[in-house]
N, C-alpha and C positions, 0 to 999 in steps of 0.2 A: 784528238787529231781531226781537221777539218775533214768533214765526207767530199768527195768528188762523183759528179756522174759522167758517166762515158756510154758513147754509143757505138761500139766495135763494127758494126754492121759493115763491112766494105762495101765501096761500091759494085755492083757488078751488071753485067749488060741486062737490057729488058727483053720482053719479047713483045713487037711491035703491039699497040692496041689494035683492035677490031676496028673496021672502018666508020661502024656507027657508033663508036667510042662519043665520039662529041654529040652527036642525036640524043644519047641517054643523058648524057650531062645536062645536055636543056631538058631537056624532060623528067630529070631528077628536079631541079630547078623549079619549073613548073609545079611540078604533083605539087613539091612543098610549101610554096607560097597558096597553092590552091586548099593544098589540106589545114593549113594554118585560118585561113579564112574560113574556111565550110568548118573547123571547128567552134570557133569564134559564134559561128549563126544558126546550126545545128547539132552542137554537142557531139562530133565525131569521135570517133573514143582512139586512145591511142594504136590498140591492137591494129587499127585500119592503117594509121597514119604509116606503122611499122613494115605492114605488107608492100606497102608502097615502097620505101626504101628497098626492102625488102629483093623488089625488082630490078629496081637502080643496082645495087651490089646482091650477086647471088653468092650464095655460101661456100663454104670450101670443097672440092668434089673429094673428099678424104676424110677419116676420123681417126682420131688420137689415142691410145690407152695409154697407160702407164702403171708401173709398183716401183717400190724403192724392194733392193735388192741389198745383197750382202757381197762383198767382192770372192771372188772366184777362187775357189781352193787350190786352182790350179797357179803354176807361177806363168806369171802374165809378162807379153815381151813390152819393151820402148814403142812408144807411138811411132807409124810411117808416115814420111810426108808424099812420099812417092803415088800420086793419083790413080786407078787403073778403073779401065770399062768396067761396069757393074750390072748385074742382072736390075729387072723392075722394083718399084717399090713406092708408094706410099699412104697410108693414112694413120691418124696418131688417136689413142682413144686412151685415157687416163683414170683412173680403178684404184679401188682401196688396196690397200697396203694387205699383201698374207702377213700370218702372225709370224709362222716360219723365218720367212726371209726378211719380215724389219728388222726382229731382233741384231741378225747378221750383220743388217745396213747400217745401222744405226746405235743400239743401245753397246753393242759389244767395242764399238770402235770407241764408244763416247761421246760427249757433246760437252762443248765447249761455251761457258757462264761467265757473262759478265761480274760478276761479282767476287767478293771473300767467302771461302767454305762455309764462314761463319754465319753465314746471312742463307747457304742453300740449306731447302730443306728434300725429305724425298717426295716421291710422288703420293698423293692419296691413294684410297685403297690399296690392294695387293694383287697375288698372281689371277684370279678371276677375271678382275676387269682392267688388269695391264696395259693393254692397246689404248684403249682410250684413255685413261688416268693417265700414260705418258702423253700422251699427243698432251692432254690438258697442262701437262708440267712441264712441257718444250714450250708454250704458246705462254705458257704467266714467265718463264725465265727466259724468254725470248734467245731458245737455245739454239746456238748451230752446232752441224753435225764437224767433229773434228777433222783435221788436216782432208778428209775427202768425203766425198756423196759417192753413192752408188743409184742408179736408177734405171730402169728397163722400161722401153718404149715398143710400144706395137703399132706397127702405121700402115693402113690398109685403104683401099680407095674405096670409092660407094658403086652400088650397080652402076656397073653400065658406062662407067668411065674409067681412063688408063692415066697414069698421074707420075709425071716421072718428076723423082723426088732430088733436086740439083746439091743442097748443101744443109749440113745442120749445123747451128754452132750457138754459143751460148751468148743468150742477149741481157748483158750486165742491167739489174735496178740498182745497185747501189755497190760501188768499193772504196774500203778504206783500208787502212794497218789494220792488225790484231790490236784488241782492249788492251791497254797498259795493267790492269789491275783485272783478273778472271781465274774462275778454276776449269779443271777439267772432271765432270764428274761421268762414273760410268755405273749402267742399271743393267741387272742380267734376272731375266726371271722365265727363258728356254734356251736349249743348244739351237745353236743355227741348223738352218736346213741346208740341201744338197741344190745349187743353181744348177739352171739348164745352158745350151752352148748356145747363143745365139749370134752375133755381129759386133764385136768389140770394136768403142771407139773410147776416144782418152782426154778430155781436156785441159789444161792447162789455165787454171785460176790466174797466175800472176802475169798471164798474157792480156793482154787489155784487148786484143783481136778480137776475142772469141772461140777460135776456130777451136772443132773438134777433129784430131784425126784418128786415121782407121789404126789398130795394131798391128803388130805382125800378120800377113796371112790373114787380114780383113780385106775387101776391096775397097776399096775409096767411091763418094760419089761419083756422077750421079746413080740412082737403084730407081728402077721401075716397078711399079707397084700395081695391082687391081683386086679389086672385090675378093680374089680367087688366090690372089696372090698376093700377103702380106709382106711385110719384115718384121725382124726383130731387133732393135738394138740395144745393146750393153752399156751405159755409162757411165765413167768413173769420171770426176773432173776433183783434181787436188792443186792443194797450193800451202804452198811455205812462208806465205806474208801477205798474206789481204784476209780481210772481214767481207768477206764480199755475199751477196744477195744478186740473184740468177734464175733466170727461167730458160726452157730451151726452144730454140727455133725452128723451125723445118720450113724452106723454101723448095716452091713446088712448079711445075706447068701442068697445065692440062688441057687441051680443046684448042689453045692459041691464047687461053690465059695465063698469066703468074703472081704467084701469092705469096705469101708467107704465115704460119699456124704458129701456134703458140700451146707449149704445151700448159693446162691450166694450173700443175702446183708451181709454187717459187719455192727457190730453194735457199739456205742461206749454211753457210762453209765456212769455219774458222781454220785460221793458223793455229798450231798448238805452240807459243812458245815457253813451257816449259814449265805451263803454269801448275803449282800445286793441286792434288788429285782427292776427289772421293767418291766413294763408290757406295751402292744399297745394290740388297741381293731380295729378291721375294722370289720364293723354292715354295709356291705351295702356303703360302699366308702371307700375312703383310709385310711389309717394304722395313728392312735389319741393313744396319751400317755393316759393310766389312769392308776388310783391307782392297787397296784399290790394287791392280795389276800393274 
């Protein structure tokens, strides 16, 4: 099936530029035809050339973290679409995976293979080095996580600046159908861990929008954020017919500026349609076929 790209982003209002928005423009202009010459005649090194830019565009006043999580033992309500005032909120900083909670996220729900059973093999090594021998057998079977992701974001601003955080939603790389021909296979080598409560939101794969909304009893953007005062968000995004590949967005203001962040992993989500299953278990040694669930 041919792939299609989409770019969900709506439109939405800006917040005016700064008056000397056009002064930097020529003067971004400038530095870089100056710096292209003084390299040309002086060997200026790139580091320099970048500081320069560097001024032209300041960076985000906010950072990003993130883990992939495991979804919530609790039962979780229907997304709201109902908006409400929300406390501050934001900067995004992005972190290894705990062992605990990927399991949860990831290996227990399964992931979903292009291929016949007959051609998956399991991961190398065993329970030891798990975490990594999986990521290496997600990344050669170019696997997605089945019908949902789970992922957890921490978004916090930098000294000294207040950063209120307008909208998050999900910025499509790639959708298409589910593979005509895939299995589903599933690896279990800990019990899941116990998530903590933080800011549930929900999105919807086979909306081509994007948008994330809050749950039940979550408030809706915009959240105000600083140094002192983070967030947490919770997020699940599932879908019942796309192959789709995704990263998340955070659109922000701050000073009289506006942005948008990009969380650094991408994700990628299959549909399960019904594809034939198998499963490896490593209990404390190496990777053993059993029955799938």
């Amino acid at each position: 099936m041919a792939r299609r790209r989409n770019d969900p982003r709506p439109s939405s209002p800006r917040t005016p530029e700064p008056a000397k928005s056009g002064r930097r423009v020529i003067a971004f202009v400038v530095a870089a035809v100056l710096a292209a010459v003084a390299a040309q005649l002086t060997g200026i090194t790139g580091k320099m050339i970048d500081a320069a830019v560097a001024w032209v565009h300041p960076t985000a006043p906010l950072t990003v973290t993130g883990e992939r999580i495991g979804p919530s033992p609790a039962v979780r309500s229907s997304p709201s679409s109902a908006p409400v005032a929300a406390p501050p909120s934001p900067s995004v900083r992005t972190g290894r995976i705990s062992d605990a909670l990927y399991e949860c996220g990831r290996l227990a729900n399964g992931f979903v293979v292009a291929r016949d059973t007959a051609d998956i093999e399991a991961p190398d090594g065993g329970y030891d080095d798990a975490p990594e021998k999986v990521d290496d057998w997600i990344s050669r079977y170019d696997a997605g996580d089945r019908h949902e992701t789970h992922y957890q974001v921490e978004v916090q601003g930098k000294a000294g600046k207040t950063v209120v955080l307008r909208r998050m939603f999900v910025d499509y790389l790639d959708r298409a159908g589910p593979p005509a021909t895939a299995a589903v296979v599933q690896l279990e080598y800990e019990e899941c861990g116990d998530p903590t409560e933080p800011r549930y939101f929900t999105a919807d794969l086979d909306d081509p929008s994007g948008r994330m909304g809050p749950d039940d009893g979550t408030p809706d953007f915009p959240y105000r954020i600083s140094n002192s005062d983070p967030e947490i968000f919770r997020l699940t995004a599932v879908t019942q017919a796309c192959d789709c590949r995704w990263r998340i967005a955070l659109e922000w203001t701050s000073d009289g500026a506006t942005g948008t962040t990009y969380v650094e992993e991408t994700f990628h989500t299959v549909a399960d349609r019904n594809y034939p299953r198998i499963a490896w278990t490593s209990w404390e040694g190496p990777w053993k076929r059993r029955d799938p669930l």
